[in-house]
MIRO-369458 format. One record per atom (N, C-alpha, C): residue in three letters; chain; atom name; residue number from 0; x, y, z. Coordinates in pm, 1 decimal. Layout:
BEGIN
 residu chaine atome num        x        y        z
    ALA      A    CA NUM        X        Y        Z
...
//
This chain:
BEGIN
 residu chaine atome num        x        y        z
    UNK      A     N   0    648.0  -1850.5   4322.0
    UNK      A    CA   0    762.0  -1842.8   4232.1
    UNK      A     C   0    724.4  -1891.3   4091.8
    UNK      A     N   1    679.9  -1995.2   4078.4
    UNK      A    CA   1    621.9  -2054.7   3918.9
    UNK      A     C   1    524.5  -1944.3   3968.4
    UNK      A     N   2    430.5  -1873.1   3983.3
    UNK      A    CA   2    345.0  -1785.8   3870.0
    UNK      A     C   2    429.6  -1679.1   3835.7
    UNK      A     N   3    530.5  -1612.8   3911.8
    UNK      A    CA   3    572.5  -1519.4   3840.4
    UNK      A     C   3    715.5  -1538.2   3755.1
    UNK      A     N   4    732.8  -1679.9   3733.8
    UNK      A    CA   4    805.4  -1709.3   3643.0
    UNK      A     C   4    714.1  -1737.7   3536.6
    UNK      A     N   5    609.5  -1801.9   3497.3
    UNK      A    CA   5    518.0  -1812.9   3401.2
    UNK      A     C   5    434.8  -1671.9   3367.1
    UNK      A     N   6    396.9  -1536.8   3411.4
    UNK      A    CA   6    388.6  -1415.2   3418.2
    UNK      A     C   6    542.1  -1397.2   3341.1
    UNK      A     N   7    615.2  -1387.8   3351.7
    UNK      A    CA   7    772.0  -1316.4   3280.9
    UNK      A     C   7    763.6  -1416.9   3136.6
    UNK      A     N   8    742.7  -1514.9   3130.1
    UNK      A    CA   8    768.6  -1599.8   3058.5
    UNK      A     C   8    610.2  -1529.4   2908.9
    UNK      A     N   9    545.1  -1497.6   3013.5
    UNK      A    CA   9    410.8  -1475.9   2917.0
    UNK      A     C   9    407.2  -1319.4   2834.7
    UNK      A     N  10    485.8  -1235.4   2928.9
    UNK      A    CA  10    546.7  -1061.0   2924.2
    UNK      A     C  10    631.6  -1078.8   2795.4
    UNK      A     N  11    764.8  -1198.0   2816.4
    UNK      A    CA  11    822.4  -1226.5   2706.6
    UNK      A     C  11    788.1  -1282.3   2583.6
    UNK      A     N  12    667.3  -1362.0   2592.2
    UNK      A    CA  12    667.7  -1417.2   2449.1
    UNK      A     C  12    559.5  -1309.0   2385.3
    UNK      A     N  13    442.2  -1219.5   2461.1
    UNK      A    CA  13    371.8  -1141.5   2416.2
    UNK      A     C  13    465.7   -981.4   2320.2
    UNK      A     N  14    609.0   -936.6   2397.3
    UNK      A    CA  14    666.0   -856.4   2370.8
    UNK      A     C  14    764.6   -901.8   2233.3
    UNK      A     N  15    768.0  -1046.3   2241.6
    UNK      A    CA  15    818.7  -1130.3   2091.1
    UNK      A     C  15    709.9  -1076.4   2010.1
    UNK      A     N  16    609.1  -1150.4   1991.3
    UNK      A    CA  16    488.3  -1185.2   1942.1
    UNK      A     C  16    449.2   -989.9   1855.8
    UNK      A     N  17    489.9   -926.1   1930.4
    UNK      A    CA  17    436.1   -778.6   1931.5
    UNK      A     C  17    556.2   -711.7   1869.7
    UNK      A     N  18    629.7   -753.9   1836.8
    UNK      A    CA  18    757.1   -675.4   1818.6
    UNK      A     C  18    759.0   -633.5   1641.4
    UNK      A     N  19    802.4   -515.3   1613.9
    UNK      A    CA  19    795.8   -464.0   1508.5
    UNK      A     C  19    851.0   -606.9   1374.2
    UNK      A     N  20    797.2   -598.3   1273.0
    UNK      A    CA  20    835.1   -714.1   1188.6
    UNK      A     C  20    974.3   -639.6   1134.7
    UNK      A     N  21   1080.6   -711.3   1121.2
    UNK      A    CA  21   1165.5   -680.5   1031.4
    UNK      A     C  21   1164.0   -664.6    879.6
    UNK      A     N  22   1185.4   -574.6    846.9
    UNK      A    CA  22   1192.3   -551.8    733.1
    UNK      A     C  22   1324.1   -635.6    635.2
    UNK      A     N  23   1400.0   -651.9    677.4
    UNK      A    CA  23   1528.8   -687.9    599.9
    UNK      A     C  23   1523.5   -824.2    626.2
    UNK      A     N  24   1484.0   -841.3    728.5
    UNK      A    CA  24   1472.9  -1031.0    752.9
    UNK      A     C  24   1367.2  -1051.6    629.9
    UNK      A     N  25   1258.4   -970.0    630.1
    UNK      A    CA  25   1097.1  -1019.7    515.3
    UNK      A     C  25   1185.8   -994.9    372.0
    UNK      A     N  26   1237.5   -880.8    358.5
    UNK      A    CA  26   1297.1   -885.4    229.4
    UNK      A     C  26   1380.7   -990.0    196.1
    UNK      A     N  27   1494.7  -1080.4    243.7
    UNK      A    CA  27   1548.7  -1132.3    230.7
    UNK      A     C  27   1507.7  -1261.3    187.7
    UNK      A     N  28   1387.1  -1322.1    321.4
    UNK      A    CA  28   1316.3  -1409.8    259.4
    UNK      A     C  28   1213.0  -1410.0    157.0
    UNK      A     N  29   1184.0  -1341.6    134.2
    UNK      A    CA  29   1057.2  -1301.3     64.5
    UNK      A     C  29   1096.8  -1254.4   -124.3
    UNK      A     N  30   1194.7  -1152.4    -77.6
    UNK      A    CA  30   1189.2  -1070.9   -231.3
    UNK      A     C  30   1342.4  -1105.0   -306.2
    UNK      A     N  31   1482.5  -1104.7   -182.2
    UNK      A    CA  31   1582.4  -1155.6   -248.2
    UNK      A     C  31   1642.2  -1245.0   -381.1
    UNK      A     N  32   1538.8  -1342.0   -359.6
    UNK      A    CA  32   1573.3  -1467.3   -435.5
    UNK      A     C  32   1518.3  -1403.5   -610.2
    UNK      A     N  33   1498.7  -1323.8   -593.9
    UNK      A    CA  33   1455.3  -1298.4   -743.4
    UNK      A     C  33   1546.6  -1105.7   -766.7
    UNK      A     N  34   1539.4  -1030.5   -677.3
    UNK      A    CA  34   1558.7   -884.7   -703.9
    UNK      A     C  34   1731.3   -879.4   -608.7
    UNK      A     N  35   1774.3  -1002.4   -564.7
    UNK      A    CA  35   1921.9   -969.9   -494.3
    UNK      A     C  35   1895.3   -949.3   -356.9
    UNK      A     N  36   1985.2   -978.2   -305.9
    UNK      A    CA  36   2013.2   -932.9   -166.7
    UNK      A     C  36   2042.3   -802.6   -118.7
    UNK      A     N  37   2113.3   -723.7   -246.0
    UNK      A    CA  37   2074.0   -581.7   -235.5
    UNK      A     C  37   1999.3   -511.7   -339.4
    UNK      A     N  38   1920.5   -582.3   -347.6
    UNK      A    CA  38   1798.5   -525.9   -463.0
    UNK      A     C  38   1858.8   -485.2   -573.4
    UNK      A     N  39   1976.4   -509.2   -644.7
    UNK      A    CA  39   2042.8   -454.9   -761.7
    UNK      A     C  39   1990.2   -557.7   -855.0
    UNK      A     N  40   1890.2   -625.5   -839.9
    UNK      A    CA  40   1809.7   -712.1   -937.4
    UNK      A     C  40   1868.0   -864.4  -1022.7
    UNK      A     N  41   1826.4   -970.2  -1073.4
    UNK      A    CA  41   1869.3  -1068.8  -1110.5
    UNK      A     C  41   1752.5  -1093.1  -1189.7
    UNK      A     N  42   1656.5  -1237.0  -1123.1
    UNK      A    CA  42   1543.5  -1267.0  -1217.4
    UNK      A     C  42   1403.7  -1127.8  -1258.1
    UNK      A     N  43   1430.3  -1078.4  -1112.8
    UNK      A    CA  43   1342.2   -969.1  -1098.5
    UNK      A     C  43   1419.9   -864.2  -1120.3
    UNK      A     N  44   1333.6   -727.0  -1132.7
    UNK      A    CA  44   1448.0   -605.2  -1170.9
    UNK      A     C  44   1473.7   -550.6  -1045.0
    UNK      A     N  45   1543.8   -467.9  -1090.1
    UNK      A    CA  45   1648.9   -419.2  -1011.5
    UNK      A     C  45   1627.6   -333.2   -931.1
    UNK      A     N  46   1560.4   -350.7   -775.7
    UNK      A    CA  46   1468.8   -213.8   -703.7
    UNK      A     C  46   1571.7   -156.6   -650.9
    UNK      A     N  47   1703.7   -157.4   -641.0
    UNK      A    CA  47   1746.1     -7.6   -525.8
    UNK      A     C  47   1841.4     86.9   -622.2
    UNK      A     N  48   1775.6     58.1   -802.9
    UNK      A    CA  48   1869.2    190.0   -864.1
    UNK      A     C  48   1759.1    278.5   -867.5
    UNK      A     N  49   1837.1    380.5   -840.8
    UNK      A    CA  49   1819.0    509.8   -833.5
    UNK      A     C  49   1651.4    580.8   -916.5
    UNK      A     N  50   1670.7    518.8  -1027.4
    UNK      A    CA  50   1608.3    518.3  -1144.5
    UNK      A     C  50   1459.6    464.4  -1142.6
    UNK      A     N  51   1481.0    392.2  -1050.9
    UNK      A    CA  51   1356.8    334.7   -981.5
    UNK      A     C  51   1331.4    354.7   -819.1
    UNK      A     N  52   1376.2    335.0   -760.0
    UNK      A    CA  52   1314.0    312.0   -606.4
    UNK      A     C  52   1315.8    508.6   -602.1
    UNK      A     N  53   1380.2    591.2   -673.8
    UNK      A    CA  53   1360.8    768.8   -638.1
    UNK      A     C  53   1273.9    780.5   -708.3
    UNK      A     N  54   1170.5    738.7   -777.2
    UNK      A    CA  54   1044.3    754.8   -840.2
    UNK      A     C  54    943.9    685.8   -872.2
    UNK      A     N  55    903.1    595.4   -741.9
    UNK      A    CA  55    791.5    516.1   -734.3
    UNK      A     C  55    764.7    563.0   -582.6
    UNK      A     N  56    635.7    573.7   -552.5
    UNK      A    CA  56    552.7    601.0   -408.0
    UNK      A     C  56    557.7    454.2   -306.6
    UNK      A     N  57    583.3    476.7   -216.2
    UNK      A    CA  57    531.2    401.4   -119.3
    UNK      A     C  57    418.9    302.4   -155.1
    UNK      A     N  58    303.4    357.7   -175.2
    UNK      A    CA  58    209.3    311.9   -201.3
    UNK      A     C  58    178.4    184.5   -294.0
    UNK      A     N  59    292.9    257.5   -439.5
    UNK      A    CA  59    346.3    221.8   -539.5
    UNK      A     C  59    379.0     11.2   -519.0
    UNK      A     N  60    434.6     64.9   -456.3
    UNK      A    CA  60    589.7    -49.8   -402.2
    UNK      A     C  60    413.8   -159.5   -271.8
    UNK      A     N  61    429.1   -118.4   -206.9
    UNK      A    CA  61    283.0   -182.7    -94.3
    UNK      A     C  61    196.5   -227.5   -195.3
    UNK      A     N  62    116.4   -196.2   -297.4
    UNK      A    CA  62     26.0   -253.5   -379.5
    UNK      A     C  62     89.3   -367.2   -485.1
    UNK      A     N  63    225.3   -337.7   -499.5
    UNK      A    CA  63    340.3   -426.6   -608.9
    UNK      A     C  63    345.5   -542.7   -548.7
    UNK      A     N  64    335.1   -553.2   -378.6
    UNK      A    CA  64    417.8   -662.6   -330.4
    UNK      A     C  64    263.1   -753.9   -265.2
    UNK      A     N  65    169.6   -642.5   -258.4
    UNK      A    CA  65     50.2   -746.2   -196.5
    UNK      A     C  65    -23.3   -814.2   -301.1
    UNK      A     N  66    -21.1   -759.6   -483.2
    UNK      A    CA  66    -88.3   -806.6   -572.9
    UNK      A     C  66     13.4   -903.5   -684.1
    UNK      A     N  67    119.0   -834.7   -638.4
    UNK      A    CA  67    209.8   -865.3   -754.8
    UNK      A     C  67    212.3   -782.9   -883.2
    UNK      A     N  68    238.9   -809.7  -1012.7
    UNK      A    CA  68    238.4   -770.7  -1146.0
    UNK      A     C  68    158.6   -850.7  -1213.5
    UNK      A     N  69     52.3   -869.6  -1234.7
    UNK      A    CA  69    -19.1   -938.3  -1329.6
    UNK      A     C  69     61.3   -949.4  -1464.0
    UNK      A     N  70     46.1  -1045.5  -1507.7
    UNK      A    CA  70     95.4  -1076.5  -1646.9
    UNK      A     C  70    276.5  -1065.5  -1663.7
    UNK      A     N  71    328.2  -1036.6  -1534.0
    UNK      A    CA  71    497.2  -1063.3  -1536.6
    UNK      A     C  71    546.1  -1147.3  -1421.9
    UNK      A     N  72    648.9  -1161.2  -1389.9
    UNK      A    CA  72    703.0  -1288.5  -1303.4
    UNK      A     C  72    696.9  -1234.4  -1130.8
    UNK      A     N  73    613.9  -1121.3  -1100.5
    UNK      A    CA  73    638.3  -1086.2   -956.8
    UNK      A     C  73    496.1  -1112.6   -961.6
    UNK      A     N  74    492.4  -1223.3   -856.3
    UNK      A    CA  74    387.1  -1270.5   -764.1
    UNK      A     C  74    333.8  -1181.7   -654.2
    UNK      A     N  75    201.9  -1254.0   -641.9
    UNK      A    CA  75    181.9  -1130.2   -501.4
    UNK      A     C  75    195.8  -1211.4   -358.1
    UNK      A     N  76    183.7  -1144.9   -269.1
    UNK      A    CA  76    237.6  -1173.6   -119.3
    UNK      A     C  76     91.3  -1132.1    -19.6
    UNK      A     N  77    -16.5  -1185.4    -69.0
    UNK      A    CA  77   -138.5  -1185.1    -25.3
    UNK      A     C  77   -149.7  -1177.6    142.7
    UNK      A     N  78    -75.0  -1307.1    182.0
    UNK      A    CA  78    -69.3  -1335.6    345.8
    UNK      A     C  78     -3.3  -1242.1    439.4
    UNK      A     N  79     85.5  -1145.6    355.9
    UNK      A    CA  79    228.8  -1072.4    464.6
    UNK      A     C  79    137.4  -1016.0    496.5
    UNK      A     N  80    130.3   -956.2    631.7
    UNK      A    CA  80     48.4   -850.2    705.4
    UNK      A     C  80     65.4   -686.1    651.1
    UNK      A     N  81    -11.2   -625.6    681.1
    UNK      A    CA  81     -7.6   -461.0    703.9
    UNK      A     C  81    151.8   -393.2    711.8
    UNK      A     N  82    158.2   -461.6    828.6
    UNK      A    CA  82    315.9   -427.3    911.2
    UNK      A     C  82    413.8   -498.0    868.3
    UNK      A     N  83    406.6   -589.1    765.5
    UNK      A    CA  83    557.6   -687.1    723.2
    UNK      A     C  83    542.9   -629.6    599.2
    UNK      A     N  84    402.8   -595.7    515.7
    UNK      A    CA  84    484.1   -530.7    400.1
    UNK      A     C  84    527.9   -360.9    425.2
    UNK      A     N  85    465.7   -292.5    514.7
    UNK      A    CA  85    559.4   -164.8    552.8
    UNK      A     C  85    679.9   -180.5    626.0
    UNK      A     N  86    712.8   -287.7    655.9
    UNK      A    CA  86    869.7   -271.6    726.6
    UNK      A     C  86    954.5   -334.5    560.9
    UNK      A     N  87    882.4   -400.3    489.3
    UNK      A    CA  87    940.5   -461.5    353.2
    UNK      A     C  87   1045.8   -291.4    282.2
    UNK      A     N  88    840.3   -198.1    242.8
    UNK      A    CA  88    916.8   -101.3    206.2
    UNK      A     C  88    970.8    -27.4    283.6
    UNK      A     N  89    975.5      4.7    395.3
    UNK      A    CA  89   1097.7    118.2    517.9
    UNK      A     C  89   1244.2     65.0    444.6
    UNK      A     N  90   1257.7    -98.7    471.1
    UNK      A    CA  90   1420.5   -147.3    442.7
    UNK      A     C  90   1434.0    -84.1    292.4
    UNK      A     N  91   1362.6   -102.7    234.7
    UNK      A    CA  91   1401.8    -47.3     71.5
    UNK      A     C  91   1393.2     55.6     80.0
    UNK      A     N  92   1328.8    155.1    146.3
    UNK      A    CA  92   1339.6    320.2    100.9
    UNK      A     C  92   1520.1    357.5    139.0
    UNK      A     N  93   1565.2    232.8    243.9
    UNK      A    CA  93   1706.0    254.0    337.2
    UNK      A     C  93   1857.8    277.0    156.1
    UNK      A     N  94   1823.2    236.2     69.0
    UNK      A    CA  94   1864.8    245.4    -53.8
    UNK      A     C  94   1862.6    347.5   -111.6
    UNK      A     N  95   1809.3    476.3    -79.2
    UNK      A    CA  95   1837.9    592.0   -143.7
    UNK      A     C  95   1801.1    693.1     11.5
    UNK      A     N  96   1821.6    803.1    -47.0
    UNK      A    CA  96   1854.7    883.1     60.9
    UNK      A     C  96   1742.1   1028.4     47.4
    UNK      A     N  97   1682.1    957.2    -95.0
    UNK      A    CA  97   1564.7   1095.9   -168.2
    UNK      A     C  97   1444.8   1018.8    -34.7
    UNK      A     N  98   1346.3   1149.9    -44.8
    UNK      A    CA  98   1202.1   1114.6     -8.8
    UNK      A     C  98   1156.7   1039.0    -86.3
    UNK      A     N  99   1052.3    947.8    -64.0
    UNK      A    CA  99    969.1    899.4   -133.3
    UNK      A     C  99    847.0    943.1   -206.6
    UNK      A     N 100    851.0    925.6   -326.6
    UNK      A    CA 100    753.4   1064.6   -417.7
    UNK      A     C 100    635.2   1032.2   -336.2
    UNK      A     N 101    522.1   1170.7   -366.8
    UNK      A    CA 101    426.8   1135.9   -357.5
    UNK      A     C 101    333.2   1186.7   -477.1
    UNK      A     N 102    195.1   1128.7   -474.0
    UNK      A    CA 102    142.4   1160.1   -661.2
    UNK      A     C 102     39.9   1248.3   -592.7
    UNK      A     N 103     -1.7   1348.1   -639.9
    UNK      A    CA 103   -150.9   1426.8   -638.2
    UNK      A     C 103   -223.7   1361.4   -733.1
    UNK      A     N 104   -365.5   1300.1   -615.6
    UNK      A    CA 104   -476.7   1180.2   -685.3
    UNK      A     C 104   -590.4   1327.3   -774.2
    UNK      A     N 105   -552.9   1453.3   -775.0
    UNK      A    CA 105   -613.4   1483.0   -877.1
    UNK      A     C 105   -630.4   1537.5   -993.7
    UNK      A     N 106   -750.4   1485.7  -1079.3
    UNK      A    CA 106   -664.3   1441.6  -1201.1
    UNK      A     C 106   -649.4   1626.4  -1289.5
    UNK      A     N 107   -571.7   1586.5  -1374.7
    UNK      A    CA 107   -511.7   1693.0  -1488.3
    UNK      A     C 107   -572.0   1746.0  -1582.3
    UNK      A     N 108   -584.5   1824.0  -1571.1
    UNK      A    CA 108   -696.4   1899.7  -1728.2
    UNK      A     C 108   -574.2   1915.3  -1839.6
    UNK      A     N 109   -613.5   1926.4  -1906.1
    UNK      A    CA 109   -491.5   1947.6  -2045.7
    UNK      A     C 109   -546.6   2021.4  -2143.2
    UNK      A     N 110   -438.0   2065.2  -2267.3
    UNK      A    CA 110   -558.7   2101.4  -2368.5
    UNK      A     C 110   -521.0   2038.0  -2492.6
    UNK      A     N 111   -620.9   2004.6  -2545.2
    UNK      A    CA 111   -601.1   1886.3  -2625.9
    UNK      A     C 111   -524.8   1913.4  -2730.3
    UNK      A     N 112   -577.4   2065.0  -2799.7
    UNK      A    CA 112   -456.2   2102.9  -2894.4
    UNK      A     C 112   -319.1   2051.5  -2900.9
    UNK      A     N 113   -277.9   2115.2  -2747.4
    UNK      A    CA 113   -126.1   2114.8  -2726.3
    UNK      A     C 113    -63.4   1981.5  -2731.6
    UNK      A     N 114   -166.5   1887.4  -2682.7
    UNK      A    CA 114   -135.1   1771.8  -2681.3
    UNK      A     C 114   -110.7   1701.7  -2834.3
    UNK      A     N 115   -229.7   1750.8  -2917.9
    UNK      A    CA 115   -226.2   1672.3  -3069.3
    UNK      A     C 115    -88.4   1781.8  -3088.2
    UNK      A     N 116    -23.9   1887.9  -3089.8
    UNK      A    CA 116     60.2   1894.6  -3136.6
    UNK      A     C 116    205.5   1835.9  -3094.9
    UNK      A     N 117    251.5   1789.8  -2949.6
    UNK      A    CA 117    310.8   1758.3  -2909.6
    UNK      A     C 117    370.0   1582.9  -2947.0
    UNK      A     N 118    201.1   1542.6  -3018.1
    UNK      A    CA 118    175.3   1425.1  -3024.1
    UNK      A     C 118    225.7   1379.6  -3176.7
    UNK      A     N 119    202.1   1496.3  -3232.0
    UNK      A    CA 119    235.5   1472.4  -3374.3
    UNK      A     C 119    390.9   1505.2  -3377.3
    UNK      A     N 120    454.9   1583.2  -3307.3
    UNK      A    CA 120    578.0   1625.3  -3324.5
    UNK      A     C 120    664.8   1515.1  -3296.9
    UNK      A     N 121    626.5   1445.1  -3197.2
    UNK      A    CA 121    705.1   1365.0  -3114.7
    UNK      A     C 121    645.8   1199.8  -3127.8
    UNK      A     N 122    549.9   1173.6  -3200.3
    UNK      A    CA 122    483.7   1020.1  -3150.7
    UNK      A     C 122    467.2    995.6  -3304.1
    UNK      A     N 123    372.1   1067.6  -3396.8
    UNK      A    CA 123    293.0   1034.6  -3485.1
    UNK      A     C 123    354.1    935.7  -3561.0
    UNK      A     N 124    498.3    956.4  -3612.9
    UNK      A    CA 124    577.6    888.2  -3700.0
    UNK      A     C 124    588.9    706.2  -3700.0
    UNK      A     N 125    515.3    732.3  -3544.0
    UNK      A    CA 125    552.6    545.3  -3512.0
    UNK      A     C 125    457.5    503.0  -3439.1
    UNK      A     N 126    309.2    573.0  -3404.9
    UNK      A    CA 126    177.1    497.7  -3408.4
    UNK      A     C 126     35.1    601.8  -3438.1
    UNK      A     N 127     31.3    568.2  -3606.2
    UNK      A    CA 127    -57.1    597.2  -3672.7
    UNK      A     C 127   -177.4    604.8  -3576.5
    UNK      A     N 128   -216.6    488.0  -3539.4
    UNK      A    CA 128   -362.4    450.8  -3456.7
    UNK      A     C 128   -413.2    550.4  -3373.6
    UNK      A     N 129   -287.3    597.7  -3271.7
    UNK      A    CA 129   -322.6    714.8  -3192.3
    UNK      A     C 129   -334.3    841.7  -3305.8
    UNK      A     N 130   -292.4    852.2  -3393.9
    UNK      A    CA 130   -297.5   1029.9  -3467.8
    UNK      A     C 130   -513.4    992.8  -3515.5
    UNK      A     N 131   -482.4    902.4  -3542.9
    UNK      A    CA 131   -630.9    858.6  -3595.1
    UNK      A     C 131   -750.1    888.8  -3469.5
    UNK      A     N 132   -742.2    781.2  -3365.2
    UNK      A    CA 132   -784.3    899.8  -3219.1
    UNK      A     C 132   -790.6   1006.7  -3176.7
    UNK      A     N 133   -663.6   1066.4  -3182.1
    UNK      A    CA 133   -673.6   1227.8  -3175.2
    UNK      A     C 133   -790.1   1308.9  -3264.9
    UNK      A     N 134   -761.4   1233.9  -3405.3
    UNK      A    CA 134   -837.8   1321.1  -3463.2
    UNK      A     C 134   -997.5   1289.7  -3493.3
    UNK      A     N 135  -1020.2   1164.6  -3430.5
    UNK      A    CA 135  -1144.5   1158.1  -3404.4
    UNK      A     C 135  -1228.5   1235.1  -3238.1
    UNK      A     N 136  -1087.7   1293.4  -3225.3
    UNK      A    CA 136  -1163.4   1347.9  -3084.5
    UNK      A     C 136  -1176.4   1299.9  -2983.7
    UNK      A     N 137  -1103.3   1139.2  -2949.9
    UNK      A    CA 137  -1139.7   1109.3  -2887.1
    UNK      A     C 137  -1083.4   1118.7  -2736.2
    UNK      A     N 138  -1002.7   1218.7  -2744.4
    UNK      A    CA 138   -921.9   1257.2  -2584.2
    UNK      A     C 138  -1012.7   1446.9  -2583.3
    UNK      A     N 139  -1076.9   1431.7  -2510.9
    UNK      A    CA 139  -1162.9   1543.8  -2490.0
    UNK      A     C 139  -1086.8   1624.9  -2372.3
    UNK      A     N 140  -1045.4   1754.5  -2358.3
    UNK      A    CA 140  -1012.7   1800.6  -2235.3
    UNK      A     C 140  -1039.4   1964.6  -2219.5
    UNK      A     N 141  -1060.1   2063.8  -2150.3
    UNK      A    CA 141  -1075.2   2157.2  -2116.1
    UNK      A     C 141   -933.9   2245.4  -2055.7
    UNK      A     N 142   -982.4   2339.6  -2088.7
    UNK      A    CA 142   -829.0   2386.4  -2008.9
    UNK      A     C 142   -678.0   2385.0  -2011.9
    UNK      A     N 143   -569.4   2453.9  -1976.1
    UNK      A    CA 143   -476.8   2384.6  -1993.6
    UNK      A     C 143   -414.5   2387.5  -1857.8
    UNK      A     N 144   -332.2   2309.2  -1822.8
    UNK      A    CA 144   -213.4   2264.0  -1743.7
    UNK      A     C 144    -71.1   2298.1  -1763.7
    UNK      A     N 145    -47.4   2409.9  -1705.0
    UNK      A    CA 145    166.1   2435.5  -1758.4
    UNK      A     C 145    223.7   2355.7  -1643.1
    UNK      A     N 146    134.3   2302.0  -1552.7
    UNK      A    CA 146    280.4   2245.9  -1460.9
    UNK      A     C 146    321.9   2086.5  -1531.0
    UNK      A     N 147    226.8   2066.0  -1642.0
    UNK      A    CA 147    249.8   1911.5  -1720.5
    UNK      A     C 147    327.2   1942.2  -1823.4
    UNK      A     N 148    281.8   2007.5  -1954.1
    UNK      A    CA 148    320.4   2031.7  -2038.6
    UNK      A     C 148    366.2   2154.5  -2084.2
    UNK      A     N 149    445.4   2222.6  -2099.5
    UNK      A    CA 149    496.9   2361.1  -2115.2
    UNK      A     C 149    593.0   2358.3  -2256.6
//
C-alpha cells in the first residue's frame, strides 16, 4: 500500500512538474507591473493595442522578453525557459484576433533612384545628412522591388 501510494504521489508531482507553463500566471507576474494587467500599458507601453501586438512577429515579442530593450526600461528575462516565454506570448497573441505577422528573412533589392527620389520628396527637408549619403552613393542597390515601393 505505501509503494503505491508513493508511485501516485510521484505520477502526481512529475505530471505537476511537466505541466504546460501558464502563460497568464508568467505574464502577470512577470510583465504586468509595468505594461498592465491587460497590457493596455502604464510604465511600459502598451502591448495589446492593436497598433502594436497586429504587427510585431512572435519572434519579435520572444527575443523582446529574453533580452529586453537595451537602452530603454524593459529588462530582459534571461532565466524564463523556452516554454514560459512561449506560453508568455500565446496569452498575448489571446488580445487580438489577427494572425501573427510573419517577416520574409530575405533581403530586398531596391532601386536606388526611386529611393533618392522618394527620399527627397518626402525626407530631405528635415535630414540634410542623409540627402548628402544618397548622393555620395552610399546606399548601392540593383534592381527594383514593386511589392516595397510603388
Amino acid at each position: 500500500m505505501k509503494k503505491q501510494l508513493l508511485l501516485l504521489l510521484l505520477l502526481f508531482a512529475s505530471a505537476v512538474a511537466n505541466a504546460a507553463p501558464d502563460g497568464e500566471e508568467l505574464y502577470q507576474r512577470h510583465c504586468s507591473v509595468c505594461h498592465g494587467d491587460d497590457g493596455k500599458g502604464g510604465v511600459g507601453a502598451p502591448l495589446s493595442l492593436p497598433s502594436f501586438i497586429d504587427a510585431v512577429s512572435d519572434q519579435y515579442l520572444k527575443i523582446t522578453i529574453r533580452v529586453g530593450r537595451p537602452g530603454r526600461i524593459m529588462p530582459s528575462f534571461p532565466t524564463l525557459s523556452d516554454a514560459q516565454v512561449n506560453a508568455i506570448v500565446e496569452f498575448m497573441r489571446a488580445w487580438s484576433n489577427v494572425p501573427a505577422v510573419t517577416h520574409n528573412p530575405e533581403p530586398i533589392i531596391g532601386d536606388a533612384s526611386h529611393g533618392k527620389a522618394l527620399f527627397a520628396k518626402h525626407c530631405a527637408h528635415s535630414t540634410p545628412y542623409l540627402v548628402l549619403l544618397i548622393n555620395l552613393s552610399v546606399i548601392s542597390t540593383a534592381g527594383r522591388d514593386d511589392r516595397i515601393l510603388t
